[in-house]
TIPA-46612 format. One record per residue: x, y, z of N, C-alpha, C in turn. Coordinates in steps of 0.02 Angstrom, whole numbers, plus 50000, padded with zeros to 5 digits. Each point is the difference from the previous one (the first is absolute). Example, Ala and Ser with C-alpha at 12.3 -4.5 7.8 and 13.67 -1.06 7.14 Angstrom:
BEGIN
506604971650390499555005950000500455006050000499825005349964500425005950003499615005550037
END
This chain:
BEGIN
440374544448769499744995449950499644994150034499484996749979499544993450019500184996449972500694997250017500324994349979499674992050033499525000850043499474994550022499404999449930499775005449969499555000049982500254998949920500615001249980500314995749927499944993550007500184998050065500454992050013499224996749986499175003450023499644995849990499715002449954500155003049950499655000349947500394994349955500704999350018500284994349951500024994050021499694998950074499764995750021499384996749969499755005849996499194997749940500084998449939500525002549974499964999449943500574992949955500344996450041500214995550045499574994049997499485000550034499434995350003499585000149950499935005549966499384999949951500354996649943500544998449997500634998249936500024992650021499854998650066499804992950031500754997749993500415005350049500734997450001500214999850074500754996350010499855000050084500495004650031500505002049948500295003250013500445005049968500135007650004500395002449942500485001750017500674998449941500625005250013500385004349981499805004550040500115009149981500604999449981500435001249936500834998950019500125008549970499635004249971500115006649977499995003850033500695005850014500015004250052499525005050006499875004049949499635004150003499174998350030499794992849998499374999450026500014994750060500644999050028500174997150059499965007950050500255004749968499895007150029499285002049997499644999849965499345001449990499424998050071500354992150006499544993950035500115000150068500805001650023500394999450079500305006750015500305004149949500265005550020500705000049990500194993549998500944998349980500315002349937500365004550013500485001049978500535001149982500314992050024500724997249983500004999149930500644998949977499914995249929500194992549976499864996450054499994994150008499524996750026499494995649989499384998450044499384995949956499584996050035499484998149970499455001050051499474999349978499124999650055499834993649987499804997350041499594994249992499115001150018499634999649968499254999250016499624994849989499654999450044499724994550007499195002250055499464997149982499425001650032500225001950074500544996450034499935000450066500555004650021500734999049978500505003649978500565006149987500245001450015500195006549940500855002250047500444996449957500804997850032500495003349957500335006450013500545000949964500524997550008500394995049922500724999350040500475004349958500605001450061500595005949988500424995350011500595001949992500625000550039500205005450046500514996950030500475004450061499955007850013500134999149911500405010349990499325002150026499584998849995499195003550015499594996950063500394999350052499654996750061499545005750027500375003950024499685006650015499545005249974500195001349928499785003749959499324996049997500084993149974499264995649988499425000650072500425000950064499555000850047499705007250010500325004549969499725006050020499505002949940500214995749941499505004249952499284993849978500074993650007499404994949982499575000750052499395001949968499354999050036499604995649963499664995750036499514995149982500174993849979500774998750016500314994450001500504996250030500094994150016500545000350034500714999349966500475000050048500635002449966500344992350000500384995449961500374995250016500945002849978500394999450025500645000549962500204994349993500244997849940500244993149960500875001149992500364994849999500774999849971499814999449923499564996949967499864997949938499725004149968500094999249912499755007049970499205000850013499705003449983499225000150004499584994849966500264998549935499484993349985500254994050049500584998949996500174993250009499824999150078499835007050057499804999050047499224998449993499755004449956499175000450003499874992049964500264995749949500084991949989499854997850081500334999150039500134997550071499605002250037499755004650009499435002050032499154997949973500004997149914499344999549968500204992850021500774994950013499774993650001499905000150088499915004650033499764998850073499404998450010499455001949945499445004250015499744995949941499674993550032500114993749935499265001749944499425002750048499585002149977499825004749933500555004149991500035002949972500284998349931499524998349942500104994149940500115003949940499515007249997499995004649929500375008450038500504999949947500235007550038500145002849943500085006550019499915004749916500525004050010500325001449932500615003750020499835006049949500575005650023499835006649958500274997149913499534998549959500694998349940500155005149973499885006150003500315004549945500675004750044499974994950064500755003550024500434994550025500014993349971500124994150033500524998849938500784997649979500224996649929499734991750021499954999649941500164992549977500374996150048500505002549998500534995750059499784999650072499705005550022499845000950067499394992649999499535002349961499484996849999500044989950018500594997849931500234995550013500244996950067500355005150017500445001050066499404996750061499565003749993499415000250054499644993450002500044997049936499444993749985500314995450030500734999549971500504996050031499764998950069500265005450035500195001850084499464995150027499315001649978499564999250045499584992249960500164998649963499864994049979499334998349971499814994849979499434997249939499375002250034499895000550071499245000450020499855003349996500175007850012499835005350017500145004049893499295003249985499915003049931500135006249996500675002049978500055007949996499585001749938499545007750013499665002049945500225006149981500155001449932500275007049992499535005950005499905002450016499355005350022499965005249962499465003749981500085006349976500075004150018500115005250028499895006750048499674998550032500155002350046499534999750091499865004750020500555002550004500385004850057499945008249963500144999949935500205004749960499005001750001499514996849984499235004849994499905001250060500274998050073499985004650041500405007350017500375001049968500425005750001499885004049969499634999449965499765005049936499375005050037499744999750055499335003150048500615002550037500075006450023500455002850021499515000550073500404999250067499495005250058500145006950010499775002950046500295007950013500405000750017500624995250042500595000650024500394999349944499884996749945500624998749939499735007049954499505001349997499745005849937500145007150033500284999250054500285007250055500824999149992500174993849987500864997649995500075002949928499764996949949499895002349953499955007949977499505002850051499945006849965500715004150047500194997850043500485004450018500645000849944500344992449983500304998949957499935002449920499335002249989499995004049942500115006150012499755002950056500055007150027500775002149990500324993750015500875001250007500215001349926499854994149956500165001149923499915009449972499325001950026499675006049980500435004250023500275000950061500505004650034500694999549963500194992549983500714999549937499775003749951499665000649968500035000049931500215009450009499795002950052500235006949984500654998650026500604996950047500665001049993500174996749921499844997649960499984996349959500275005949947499265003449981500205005449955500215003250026500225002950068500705004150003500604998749994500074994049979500774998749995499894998049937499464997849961499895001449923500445004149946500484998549985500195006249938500724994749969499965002649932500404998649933500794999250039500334994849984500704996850013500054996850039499424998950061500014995050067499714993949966500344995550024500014992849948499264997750052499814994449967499324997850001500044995950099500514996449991500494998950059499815001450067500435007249981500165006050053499255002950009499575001549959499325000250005499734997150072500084991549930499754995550089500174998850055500605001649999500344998950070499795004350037500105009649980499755003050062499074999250006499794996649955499234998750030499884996150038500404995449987500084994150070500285000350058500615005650007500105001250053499665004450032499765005249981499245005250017499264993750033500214995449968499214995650017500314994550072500514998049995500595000050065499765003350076500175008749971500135001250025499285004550022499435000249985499324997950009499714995550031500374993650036499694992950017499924994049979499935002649929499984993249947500594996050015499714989950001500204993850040500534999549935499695000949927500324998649968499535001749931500365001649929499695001549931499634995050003499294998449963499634995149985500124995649955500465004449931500184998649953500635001549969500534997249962500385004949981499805007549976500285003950007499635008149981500065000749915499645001849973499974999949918500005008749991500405002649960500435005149976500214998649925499525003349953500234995649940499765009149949500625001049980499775009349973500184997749915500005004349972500065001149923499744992049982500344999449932499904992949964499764994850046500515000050071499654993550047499425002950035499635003449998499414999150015499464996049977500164999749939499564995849940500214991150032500235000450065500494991950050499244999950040499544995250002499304999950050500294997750069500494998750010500614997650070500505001949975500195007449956500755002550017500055001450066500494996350044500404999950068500565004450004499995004350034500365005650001500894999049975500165003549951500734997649986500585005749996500394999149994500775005149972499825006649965499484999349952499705004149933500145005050029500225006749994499855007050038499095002749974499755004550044499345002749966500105004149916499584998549983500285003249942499745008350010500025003549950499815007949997499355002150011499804991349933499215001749969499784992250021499525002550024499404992649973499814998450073499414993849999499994997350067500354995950034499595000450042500314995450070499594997250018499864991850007499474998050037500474996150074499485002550056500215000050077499524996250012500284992150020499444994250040500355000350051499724999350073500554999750058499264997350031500444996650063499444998450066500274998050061499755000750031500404995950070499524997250035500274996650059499894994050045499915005350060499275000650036500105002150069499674992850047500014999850049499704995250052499904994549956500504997349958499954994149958499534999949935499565006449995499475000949942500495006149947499604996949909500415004749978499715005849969500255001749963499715006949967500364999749917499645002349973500235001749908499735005449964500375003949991499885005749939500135002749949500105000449938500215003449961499765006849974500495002650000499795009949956500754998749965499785002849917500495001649949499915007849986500395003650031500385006649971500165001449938500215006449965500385001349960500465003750020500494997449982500665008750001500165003649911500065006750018499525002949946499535001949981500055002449950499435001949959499444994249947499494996350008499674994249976500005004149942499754993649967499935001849932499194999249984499595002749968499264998449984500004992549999500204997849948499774990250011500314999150069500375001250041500044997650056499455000250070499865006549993499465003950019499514995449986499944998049957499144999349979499994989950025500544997749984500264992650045499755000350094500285003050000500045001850076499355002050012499725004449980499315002150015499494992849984500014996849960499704993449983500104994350058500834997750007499884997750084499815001850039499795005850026499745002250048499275000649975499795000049970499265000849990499904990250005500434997549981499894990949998500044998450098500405002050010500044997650057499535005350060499585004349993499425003550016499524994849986499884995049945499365000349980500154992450039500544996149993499864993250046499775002650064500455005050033499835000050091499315001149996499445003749956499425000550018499894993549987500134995149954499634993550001499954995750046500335001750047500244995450063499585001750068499524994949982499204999350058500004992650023499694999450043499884993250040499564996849934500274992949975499464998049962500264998549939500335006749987500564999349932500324993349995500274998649936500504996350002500645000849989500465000649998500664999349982500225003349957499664997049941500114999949932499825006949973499225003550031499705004949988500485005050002500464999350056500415005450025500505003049951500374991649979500395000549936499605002649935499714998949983499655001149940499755007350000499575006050052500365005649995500495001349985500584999550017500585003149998500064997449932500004994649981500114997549922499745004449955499345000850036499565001549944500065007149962500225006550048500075005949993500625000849965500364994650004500865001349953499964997849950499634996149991499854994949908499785008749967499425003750044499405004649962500805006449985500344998050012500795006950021500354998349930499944993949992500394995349942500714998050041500024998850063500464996650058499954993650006499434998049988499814994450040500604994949999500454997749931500484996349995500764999750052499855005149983500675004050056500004998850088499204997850026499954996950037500054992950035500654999350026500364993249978499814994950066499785002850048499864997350063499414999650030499834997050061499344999550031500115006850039499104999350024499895009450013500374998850062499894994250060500304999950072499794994450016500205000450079499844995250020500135000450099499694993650020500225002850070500605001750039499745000350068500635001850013499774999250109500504999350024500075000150065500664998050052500154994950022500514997550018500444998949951499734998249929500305000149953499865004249950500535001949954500115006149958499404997249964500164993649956499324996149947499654996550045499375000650023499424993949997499385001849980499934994049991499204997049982499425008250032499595002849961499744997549919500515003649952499944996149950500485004849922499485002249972500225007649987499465004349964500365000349937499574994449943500234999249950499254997749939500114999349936499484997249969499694994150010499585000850008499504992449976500064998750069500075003350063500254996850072499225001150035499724995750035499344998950022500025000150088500495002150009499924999350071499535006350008499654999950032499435005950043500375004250048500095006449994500095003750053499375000450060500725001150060499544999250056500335006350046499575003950061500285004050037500584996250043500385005849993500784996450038500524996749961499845001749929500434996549948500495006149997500525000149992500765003249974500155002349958500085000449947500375001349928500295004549992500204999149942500315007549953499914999049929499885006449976500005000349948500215003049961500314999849941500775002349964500004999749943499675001049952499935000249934500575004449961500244996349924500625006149984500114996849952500195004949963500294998149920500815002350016500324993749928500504998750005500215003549922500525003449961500065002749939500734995949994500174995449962500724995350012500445009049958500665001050058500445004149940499785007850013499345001450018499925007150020499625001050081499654996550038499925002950056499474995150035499855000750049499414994650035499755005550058499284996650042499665004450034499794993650026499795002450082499534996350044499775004650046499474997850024499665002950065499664997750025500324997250080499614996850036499824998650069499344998450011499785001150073500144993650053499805000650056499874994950031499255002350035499494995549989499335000750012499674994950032499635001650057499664997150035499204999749983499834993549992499104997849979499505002150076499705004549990499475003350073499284995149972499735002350055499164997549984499895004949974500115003649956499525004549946500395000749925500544999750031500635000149934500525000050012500665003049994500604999450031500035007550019500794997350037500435005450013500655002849972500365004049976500694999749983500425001950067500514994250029500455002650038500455002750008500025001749929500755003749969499975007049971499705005750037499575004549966500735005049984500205000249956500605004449957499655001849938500265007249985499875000949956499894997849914499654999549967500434996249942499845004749937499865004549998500185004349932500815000449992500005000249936500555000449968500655005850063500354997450005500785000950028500775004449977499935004249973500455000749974500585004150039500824998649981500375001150052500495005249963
END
């Protein structure tokens, strides 16, 4: 990873905000920026700059995995050290903090510490529109980690069948993905058959499979810190025509977004396929959620592929996309990819089958 070449892009972007200094306090893009991944820590940036402080438990660990910064270890928690370090550095008057991962209290905490001169500014995303341009080293992390999901999903339906609780399902998929490499699930694993399917986050429970009906299977995992997400909904049994003809409609919805998804597009376009083909089904209501959204170090980020959303796709963007009707009381369906934005159009990294399933 060009963990030099983040530090100065948020270096630029830093200055162009005409700030003197920022503080990273969110793990996931303190990992993004240095490579650390303890769970304790802040970054400091600054034009000239760029200082992680830890504690103890991570002396070592912080020296062997931060590049492009230096390492400090503090006795004090991370703000109240990084306070003491902004009143060293008197110059430094406007500093911007992450606010949408900062409480109230912290914030206070911070104004306090470091006193009347110095202007904390709450910032908007920084960090997060650089993460969203994937390079070839994360979109290769990425595709391996889907590759892995794609290889579960067939232990998946072999241990598939009527009286194995939703549970026991997930467990041996997780220990199969274990025992595959996977650091860890991306997500809790979602296992949601009969009535709880119609659950858009039924989380795998007690329920045994039932005889009849579906199953919708979201699972993903974590390889080299990048994640992966998929869903395929099965049937066990025999479908019934209106089921059939449901199922065939998500999948024709969620066909017609992945073609919409070109450099240029927006967001919204993406959603609005998938919308659009389930309204023409007489679904459209039943569609209770956004089509996707990104994804990388973290299960959710930035862009949300949702309505009215204007962000522009760009090559190296992430997503997934997952369109699905929900029936409250008789059954639910999803199907979904994880897709990468190319210079001509995308890719799907999750290439599994998705015609209808039956077990």
């Amino acid at each position: 990873m060009d963990h030099n070449s983040r530090l100065q892009r948020t270096q630029a972007a830093i200055e162009q905000r005409r700030l003197d200094a920022l503080l990273v306090s969110y793990l996931p893009n303190i990992r993004y920026l240095c490579g650390f991944t303890g769970s304790a820590g802040v970054l400091l940036v600054t034009s000239g700059d760029k200082v992680l402080l830890t504690d103890g438990r991570y002396t070592e660990q912080a020296t062997q995995e931060v590049k492009g910064a230096k390492v400090k270890i503090v006795k004090k928690s991370g703000l109240a050290a990084a306070a003491e370090w902004f009143q060293k550095h008197l110059r430094l008057t406007q500093i911007g903090i992450e606010a949408a991962h900062m409480t109230v209290a912290e914030r206070d905490s911070l104004v306090k510490a470091i006193g009347k001169r110095t202007k904390i500014i709450a910032t908007p995303p920084i960090i997060e529109p650089l993460r969203m341009i994937k390079n070839a080293h994360e979109i290769a992390a990425i595709r391996a980690a889907c590759r892995l999901v794609v290889d579960l999903f067939r232990t998946l339906t072999s241990k598939l069948r009527p009286e194995i609780t939703e549970s026991q399902l997930a467990g041996e998929l997780e220990f199969a993905a274990r025992q595959a490499g996977a650091e860890q699930m991306a997500f809790p694993t979602i296992i949601a058959s009969g009535q709880r399917s119609a659950l858009p986050h039924g989380r795998a429970s007690s329920v045994p499979i039932p005889a009849e009906g579906f199953v919708v299977c979201d699972f993903g995992v974590i390889l080299a810190g990048y994640c992966s997400d998929m869903t395929r909904t099965v049937h066990v049994g025999r479908p019934q025509n209106e089921a059939r003809s449901a199922y065939k409609a998500v999948q024709e919805a969620q066909q017609a977004a992945v073609e919409a998804i070109k450099p240029g597009a927006a967001a919204g376009e993406v959603d609005h396929a998938a919308r659009k083909l389930l309204y023409n089904h007489g679904l459209g209501k039943f569609f209770t959620h956004s089509t996707g959204h990104g994804l990388g170090l973290e299960i959710h980020e930035a862009p949300k592929i949702a309505a009215a959303q204007k962000e522009v796709l760009r090559p190296g963007m992430i997503i997934t996309v997952e369109p699905g009707v929900y029936l409250p009381g008789k059954w639910g369906i999803r199907i979904e990819d994880t897709v990468v934005v190319t210079e001509t159009g995308s890719e799907i990294l999750t290439p599994c089958p998705k015609d209808l399933l039956t077990l």
